[in-house]
C-alpha positions in Angstrom: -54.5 27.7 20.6 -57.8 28.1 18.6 -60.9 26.3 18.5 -59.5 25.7 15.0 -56.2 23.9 16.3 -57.5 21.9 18.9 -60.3 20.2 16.5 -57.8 19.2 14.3 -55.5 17.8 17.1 -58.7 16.2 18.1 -59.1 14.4 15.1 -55.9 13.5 14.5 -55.4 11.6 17.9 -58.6 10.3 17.0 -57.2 8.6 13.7 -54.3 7.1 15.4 -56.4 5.7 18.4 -58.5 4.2 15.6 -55.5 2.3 14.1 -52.4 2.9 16.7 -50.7 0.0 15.2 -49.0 -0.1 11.6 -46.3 -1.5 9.4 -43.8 -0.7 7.2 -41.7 -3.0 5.4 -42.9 -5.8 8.1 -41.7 -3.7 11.0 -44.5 -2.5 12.9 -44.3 1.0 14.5 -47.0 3.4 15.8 -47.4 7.5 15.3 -46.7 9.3 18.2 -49.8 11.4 19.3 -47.8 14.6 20.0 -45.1 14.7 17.3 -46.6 12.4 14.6 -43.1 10.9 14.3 -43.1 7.1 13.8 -41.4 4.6 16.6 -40.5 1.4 15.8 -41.9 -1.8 17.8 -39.7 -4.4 16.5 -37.1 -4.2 19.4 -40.5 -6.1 21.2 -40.7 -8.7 18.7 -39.6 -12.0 19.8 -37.0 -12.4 17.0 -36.2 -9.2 14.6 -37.3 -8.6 11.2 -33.2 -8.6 9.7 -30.1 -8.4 11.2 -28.4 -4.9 11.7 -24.7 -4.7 13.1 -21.2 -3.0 12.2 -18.8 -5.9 13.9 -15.0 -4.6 13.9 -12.5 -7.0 14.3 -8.8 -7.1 15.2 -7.8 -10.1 13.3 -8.2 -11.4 9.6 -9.3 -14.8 10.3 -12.3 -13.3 12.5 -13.3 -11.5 9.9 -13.4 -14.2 7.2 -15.3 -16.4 10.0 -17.9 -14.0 10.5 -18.6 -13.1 6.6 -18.7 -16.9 6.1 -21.2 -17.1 8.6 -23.8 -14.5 7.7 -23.0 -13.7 4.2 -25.7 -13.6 1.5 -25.7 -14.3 -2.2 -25.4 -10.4 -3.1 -22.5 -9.6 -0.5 -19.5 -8.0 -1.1 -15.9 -6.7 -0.1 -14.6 -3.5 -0.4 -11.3 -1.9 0.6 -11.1 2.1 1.0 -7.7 3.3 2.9 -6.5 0.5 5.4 -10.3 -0.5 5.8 -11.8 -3.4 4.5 -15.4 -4.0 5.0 -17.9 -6.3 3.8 -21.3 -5.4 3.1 -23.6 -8.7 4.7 -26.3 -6.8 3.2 -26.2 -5.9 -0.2 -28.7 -6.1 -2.0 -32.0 -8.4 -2.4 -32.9 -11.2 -5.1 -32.6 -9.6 -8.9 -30.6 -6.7 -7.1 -33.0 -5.3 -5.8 -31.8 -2.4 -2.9 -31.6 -3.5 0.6 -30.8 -1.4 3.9 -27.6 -2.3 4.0 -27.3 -1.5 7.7 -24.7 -5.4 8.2 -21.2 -4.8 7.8 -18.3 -6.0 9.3 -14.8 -4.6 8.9 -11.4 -4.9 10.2 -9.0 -1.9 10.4 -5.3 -2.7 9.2 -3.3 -1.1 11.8 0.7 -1.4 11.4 3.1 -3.5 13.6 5.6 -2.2 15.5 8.1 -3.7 13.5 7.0 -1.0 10.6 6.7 1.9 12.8 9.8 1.1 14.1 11.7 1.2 10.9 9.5 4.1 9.8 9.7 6.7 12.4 13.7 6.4 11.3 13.4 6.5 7.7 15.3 9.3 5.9 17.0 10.5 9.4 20.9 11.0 9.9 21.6 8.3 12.8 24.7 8.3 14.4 26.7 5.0 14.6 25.7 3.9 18.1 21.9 4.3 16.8 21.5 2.5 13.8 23.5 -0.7 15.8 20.9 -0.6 17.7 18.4 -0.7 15.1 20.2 -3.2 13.4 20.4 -5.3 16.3 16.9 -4.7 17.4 15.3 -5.7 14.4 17.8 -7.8 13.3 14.6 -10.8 12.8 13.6 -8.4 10.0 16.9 -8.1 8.0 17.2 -10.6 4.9 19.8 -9.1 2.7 22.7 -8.9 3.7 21.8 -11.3 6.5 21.7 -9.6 10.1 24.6 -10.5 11.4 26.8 -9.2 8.4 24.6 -5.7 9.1 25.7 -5.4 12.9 29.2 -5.9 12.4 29.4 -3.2 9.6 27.3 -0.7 11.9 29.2 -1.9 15.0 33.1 -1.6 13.9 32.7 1.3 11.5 35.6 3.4 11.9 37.2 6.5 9.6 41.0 6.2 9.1 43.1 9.4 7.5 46.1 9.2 5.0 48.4 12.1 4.0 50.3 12.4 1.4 52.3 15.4 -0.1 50.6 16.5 -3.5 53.4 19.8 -4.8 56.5 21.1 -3.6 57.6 24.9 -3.9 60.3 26.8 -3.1 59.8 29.9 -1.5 62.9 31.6 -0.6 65.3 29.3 1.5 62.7 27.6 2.7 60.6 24.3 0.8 56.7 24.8 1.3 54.8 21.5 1.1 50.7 21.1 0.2 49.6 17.7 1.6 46.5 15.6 1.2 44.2 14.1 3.4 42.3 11.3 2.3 39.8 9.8 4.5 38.6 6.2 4.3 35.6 4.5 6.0 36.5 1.2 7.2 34.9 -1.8 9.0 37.1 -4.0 10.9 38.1 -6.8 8.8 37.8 -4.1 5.7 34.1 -5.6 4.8 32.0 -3.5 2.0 29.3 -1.4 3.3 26.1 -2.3 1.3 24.4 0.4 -0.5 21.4 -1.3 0.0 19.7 -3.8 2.2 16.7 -5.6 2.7 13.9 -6.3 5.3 10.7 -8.5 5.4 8.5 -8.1 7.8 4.5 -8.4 8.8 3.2 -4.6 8.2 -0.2 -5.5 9.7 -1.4 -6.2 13.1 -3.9 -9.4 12.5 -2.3 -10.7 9.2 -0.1 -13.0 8.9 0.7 -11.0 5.2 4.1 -9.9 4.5 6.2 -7.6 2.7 9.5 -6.9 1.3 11.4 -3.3 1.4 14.5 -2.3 0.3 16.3 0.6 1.4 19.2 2.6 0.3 21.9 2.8 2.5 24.6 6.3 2.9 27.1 6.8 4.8 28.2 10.6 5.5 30.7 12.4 8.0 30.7 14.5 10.5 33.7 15.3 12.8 34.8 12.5 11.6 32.4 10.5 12.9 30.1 8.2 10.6 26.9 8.7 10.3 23.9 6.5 8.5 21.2 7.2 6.8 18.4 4.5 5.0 15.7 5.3 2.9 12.8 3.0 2.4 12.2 2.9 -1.5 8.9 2.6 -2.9 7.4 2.1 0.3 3.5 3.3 -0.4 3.2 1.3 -3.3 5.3 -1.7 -1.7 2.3 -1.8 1.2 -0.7 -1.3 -1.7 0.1 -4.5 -3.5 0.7 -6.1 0.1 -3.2 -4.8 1.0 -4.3 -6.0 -3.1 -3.0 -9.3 -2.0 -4.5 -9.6 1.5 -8.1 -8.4 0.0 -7.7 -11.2 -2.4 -6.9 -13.7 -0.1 -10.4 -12.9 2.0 -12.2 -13.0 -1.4 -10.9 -16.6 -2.1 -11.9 -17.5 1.4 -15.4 -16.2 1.6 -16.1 -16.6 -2.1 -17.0 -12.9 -2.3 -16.2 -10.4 -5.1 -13.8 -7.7 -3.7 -12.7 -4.2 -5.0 -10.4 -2.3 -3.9 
């Protein structure tokens, strides 16, 4: 190191020794001698200069409890994805920027009511399995009403007609074409809904609900039934659900909220 180097050094230290404490913003910090980086001294303050945390919660009514208690005039709700956060710290008096280093979110995770219904959307199920489903979520089922649904999936069975369609002669003998014609049946000859209805709560921590219908078919193979539902509009069914729940926690905390 040169002669050069070290006076300069030398002088530097010399400043900071001179005034090793300073401010910024009301949070005092000193230089560091070695790296001239700046460290922060208000974790040795008996109270801090602002608050700065990210809480998480699981539940809705947390949330809304905790905004209420530390929001400010400028705070506000925002929704991105399944996320809703609010930003405690927002901004200052006439708007002026803050730090915004308060938040609190919660995460809308789905129950295992949806998944459950989900991870079978759009299969082929055989009989035996969608009973089950049926009468595993039966709590969920509105339309028809649950107990109408297990019967149909439980007594399903496939009955065969024949009947003789043309008659030709061929030689001395008579050669007959027949039919088949195969009917899906439940027991007591009840109509198999094209369609049915559940209502459920898609998110863990929310009392919210929603409504989905799905579209029931029937197909065959070897003769043996087969169901398959398909949850219609289902993205935009849980958006509007979310639009409503972000409403409701901008009615409770008297916040704006955008989504």
């Amino acid at each position: 190191m040169s002669d050069r180097t070290t006076e300069t050094q030398t002088a530097f230290n010399l400043g900071l020794a001179s005034a090793p404490e300073r401010s910024l913003e009301g949070v005092p910090y000193v230089i560091n001698p070695i790296t001239g980086s700046p460290a922060s001294l208000e974790h040795l303050l008996l109270t801090p200069i602002r608050k700065k945390d990210a809480r998480k919660f699981r539940t809705t009514a947390d949330f809304i409890a905790y905004v209420n208690r530390f929001k400010e005039g400028e705070s506000s709700i925002y929704a991105s994805g399944w996320t809703v956060e609010a930003e405690i710290d927002h901004r200052g008096p006439a708007g002026t920027l803050v730090h915004g280093d308060h938040t609190a979110s919660i995460v809308y995770e789905t129950t295992t009511a949806l998944k459950r219904w989900l991870e079978s959307n759009a299969k082929e199920l055989t009989q035996q399995a969608f009973a089950d489903l049926i009468e595993e979520r039966a709590v969920d089922v509105v339309v028809p009403d649950s107990a109408s649904m297990i019967e149909i999936a439980q007594t399903l069975h496939v009955s065969r007609n024949s009947a003789v369609t043309s008659v030709t002669r061929q030689g001395a003998n008579h050669h007959l074409v027949f039919s088949n014609e195969q009917k899906v049946r439940t027991a007591n000859d009840a109509d198999i809904p094209s369609r049915f209805e559940i209502r459920l709560r898609p998110f863990l921590g929310s009392d919210a609900t929603v409504e989905l219908d799905a579209r029931l078919r029937v197909s065959m193979r070897s003769d043996k039934p087969a169901f398959i539902y398909e949850l219609q509009d289902y993205q935009d069914r849980m958006l509007e659900t979310l639009r409503v729940q972000v409403a409701m926690i901008a009615e409770a905390t008297g916040l704006p909220a955008y989504i």
